[in-house]
N, C-alpha and C positions, 0 to 999 in steps of 0.2 A: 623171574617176572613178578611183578608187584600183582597180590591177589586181591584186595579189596577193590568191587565196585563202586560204580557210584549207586547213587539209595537212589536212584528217581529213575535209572536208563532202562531197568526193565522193562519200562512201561512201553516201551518201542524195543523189539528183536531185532536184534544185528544178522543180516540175511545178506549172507556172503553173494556176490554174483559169478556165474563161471569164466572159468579163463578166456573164452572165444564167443562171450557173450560181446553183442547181440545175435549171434548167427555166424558162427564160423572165423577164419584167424583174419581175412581180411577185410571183413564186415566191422569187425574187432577194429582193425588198424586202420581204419578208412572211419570209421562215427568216432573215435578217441582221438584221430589227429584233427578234424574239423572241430570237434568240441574246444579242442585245448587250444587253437587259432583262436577262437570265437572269446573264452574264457579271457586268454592272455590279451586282446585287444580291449573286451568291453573293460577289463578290471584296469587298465593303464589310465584308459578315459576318464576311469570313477577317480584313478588314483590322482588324479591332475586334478580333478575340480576337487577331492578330499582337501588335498595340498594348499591350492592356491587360495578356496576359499577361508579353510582351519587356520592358515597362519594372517588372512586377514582378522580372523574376527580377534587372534592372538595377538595381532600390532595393532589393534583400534584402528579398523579400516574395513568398508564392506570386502572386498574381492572383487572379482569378474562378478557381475550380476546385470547385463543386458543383454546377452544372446542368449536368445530362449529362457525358457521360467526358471526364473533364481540363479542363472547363468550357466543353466546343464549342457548349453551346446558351443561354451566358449571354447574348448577342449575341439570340439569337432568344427570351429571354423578358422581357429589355430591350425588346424591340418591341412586344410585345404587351403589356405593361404600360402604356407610354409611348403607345399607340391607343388605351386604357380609359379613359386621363384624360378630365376634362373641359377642352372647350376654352372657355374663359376669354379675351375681348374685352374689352379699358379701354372705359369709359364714353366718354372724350372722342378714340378713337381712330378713326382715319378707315377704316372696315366695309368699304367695295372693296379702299383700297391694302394693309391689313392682309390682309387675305383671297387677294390673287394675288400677294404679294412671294414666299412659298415657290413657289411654281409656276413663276412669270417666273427662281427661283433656279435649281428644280432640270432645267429643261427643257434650257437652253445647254448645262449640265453630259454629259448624256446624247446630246447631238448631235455632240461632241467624238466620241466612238468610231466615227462614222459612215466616218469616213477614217483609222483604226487599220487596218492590214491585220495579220490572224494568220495569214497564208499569202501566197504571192505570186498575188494577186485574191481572195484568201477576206476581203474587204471589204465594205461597205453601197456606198458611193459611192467609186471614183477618180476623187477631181477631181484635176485636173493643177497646180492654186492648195490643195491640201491644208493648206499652214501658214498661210497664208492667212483660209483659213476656220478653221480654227482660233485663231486670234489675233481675227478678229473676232466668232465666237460665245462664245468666254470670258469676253470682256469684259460679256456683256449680262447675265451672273451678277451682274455690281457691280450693277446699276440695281435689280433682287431685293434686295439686300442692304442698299441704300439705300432702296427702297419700305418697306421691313420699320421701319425703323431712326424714317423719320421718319412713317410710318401709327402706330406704336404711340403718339403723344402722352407719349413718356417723354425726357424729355433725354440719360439714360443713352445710351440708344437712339440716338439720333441721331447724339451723339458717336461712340458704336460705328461707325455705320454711316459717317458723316463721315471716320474716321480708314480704314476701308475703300477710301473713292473714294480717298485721299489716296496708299494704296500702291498700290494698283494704276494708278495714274497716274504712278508715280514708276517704280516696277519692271517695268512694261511696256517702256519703252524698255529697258533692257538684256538683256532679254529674247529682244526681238524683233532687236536687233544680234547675241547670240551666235548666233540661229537662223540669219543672212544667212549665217554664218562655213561653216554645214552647208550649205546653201543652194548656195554658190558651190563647194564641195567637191563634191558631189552631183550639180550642172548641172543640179536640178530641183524642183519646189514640189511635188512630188507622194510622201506620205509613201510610195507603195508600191515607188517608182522608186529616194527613198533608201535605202529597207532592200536594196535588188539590188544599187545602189553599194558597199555599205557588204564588201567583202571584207575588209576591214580593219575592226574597228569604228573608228565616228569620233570617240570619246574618246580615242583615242591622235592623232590627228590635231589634235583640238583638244579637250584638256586645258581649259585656261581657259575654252573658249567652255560648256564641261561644267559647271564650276565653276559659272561667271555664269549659268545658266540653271537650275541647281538651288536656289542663293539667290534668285535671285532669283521664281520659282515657288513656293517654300515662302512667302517673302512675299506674292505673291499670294494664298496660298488659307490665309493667315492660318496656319499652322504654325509650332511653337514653332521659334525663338525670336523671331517677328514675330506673334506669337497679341496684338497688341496693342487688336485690335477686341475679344474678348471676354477681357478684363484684369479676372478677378474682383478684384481687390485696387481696382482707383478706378473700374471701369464695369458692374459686378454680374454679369450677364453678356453686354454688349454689346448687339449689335444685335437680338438676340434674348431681349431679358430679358422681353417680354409675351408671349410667346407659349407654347403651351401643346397638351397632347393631339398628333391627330398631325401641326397645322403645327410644331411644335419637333421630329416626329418625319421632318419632310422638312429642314427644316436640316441637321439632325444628317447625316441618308444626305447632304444636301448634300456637306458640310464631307469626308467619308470619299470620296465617287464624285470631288471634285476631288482628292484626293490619287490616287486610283489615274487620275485622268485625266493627271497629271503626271509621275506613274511609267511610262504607259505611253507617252508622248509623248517621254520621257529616255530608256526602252527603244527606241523606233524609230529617235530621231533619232540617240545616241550610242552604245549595245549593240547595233547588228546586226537590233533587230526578232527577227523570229519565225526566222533564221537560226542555225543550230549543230545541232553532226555529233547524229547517233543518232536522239537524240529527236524527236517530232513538233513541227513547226514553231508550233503554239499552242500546247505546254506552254513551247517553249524561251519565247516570248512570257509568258506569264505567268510563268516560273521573273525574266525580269530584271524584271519589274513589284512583285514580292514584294523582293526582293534591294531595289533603288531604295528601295520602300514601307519596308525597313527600315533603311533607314539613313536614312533620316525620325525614327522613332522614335528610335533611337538619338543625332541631334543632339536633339531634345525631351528626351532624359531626360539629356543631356548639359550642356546649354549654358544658363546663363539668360536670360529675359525685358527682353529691349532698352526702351529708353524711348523713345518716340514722336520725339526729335530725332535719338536716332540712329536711328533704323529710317531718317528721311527723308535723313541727312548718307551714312549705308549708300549708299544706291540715289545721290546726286546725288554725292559726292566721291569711291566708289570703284569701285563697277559699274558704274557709266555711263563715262568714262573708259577705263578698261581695255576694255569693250564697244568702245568705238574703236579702240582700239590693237589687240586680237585682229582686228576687222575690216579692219583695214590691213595685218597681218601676214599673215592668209589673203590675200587680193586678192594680195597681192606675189606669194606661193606658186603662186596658180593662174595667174598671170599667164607666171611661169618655169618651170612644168613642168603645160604645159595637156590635154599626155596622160594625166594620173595625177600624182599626188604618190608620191614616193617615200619608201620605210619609213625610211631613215634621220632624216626629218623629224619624225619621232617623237620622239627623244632631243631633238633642235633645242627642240622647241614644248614638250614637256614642261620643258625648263629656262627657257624664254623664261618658262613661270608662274610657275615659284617664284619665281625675280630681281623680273617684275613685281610678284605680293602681297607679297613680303618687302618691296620698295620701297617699292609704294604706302602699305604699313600703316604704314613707318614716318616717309613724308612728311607725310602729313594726318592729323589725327586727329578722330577723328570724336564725339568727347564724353561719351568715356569716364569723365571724373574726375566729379567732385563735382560736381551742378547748381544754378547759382545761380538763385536767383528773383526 
């Protein structure tokens, strides 16, 4: 575990809360699951007007800015519009799987935060396997995505949902290798154990492992520039082009609770978590979940729409790779300085990135020119 603090956080004591705080286990699991309801709803809201306004001011355009002040309630009449419709089922579409794909979607989503701490023990569950379970409840979102895709009886759909399973199959492994990088830095699978390690945040530590877990994440949960499952220009709107009322209104909250599940997960693993001087320990938590959340947007309004070969040559000829090589590079580190890594190693590792993507990008290329057919 990295030993230096930060110089200003003493000034506020880190005061652990007990495991069955407020009163008992199910007082415990009855205030942490309302909270995290309440959390995941308001932050979705904040993250849609984040969005829609950020990339106006980004395209030279105001945004939503007439319901309610400055446009704060266009998000919440978006919803209630979007609940009014009528819900609309294809004739030849299969009535169960179309009916639980949103549910089987949005449920993993919302189980994610269960091992988010916003305080040290101010958590639902400390498992000690926290990345863990996380890595395998995320995943059962694809099977939701894939229900939806091939229940609708629409080929569009299915392709969507097809191209779905295909990244998140491809982008999971370098994924789950930048996480080992934190993992073996930390000496623990348990997100609350890493944010107490983290006196250093561990994006200085591991730069690249930072890097390969935020592309490759934004590919998981379909974010531009990997938005390739729902590609209005050849798949109408993907995996969800039947759907309607307020199962396209749990997609949607889908699509939003997995970006802030990813933000909050690059906030614990690489930002320090709910750690920093002053502030209280859940706002500093959500101040890097918003921060993260925007610079999401900002590569969307930035960067164009990848083509389905290279999303997959992406994730197989340069994340994947590099994923190794940061993993071997950490392993070395912890192995030579197994009391703590030392801060010098920051300038080390931070240069060890650029060399590797300047290199890699300019050995392989991943299919950028003109595609033949």
């Amino acid at each position: 575990m990295v030993t230096l603090n930060y110089s200003i956080e003493g000034l506020l004591p880190m005061k652990g809360l007990p495991p069955d705080w407020p009163g008992g286990y199910w007082w415990h699991w009855l205030f942490f699951t309302v909270v995290l309801i309440a959390f995941v709803l308001v932050m979705v809201l904040g993250a849609i007007y984040i969005e829609r306004r950020g990339m106006g001011r980004m395209q030279s355009r105001l945004g939503p800015n007439r319901t309610g002040p400055f446009g704060l309630l266009q998000a919440v009449a978006d919803a209630v519009k979007v609940l009014l419709k009528e819900n609309i089922v294809p004739a030849k579409a299969d009535k169960i799987v179309h009916w639980l794909a949103p549910i089987i979607a949005f449920a993993p989503v919302m189980m994610i935060f269960a091992v988010v701490p916003f305080q040290d023990g101010a958590l639902l569950a400390d498992l000690n396997i926290g990345i863990l379970y996380i890595v395998a409840v995320s995943s059962i979102a694809t099977v939701g995505v894939f229900m939806a895709g091939w229940g609708s009886s629409n080929k569009y759909s299915l392709l969507g949902a097809m191209r779905n399973v295909a990244a998140v199959v491809s982008y999971e492994i370098p994924l789950v290798l930048s996480v080992i990088g934190v993992v073996l830095v930390a000496g623990s699978l348990s997100l609350n154990d890493i944010v107490l390690a983290q006196d250093i945040p561990f994006i200085l530590f591991q730069p690249l492992g930072f890097l390969l877990f935020f592309a490759a994440g934004c590919a998981e949960i379909n974010r531009a520039p990997f938005d390739l499952m729902e590609a209005d220009s050849e798949l109408v709107a993907g995996f969800h082009t039947e759907y309607s009322g307020m199962k396209f209104a749990m997609f949607y909250l889908v699509e939003y609770a997995e970006a802030i599940a990813i933000s909050a997960i690059i906030a614990t693993l690489f930002l320090g978590g709910w750690r920093g001087p002053l502030l209280p320990p859940w706002l500093w938590l959500i101040v890097k979940i918003v921060i993260v959340f925007f610079v999401m947007v900002w590569t969307r309004a930035t960067l164009p729409r990848v083509r389905i070969d290279q999303l997959m040559a992406l994730a197989w000829k340069f994340l994947f790779p590099l994923a190794l090589i940061n993993l071997f590079i950490t392993a070395v580190q912890v192995l030579v300085w197994p009391d703590g890594l030392p801060w010098a190693l920051i300038f080390l590792n931070i240069a060890v990135m650029l060399v590797l993507v300047i290199l890699w990008s300019k050995l392989f290329r991943l299919g950028w020119g003109r595609l033949e057919v």
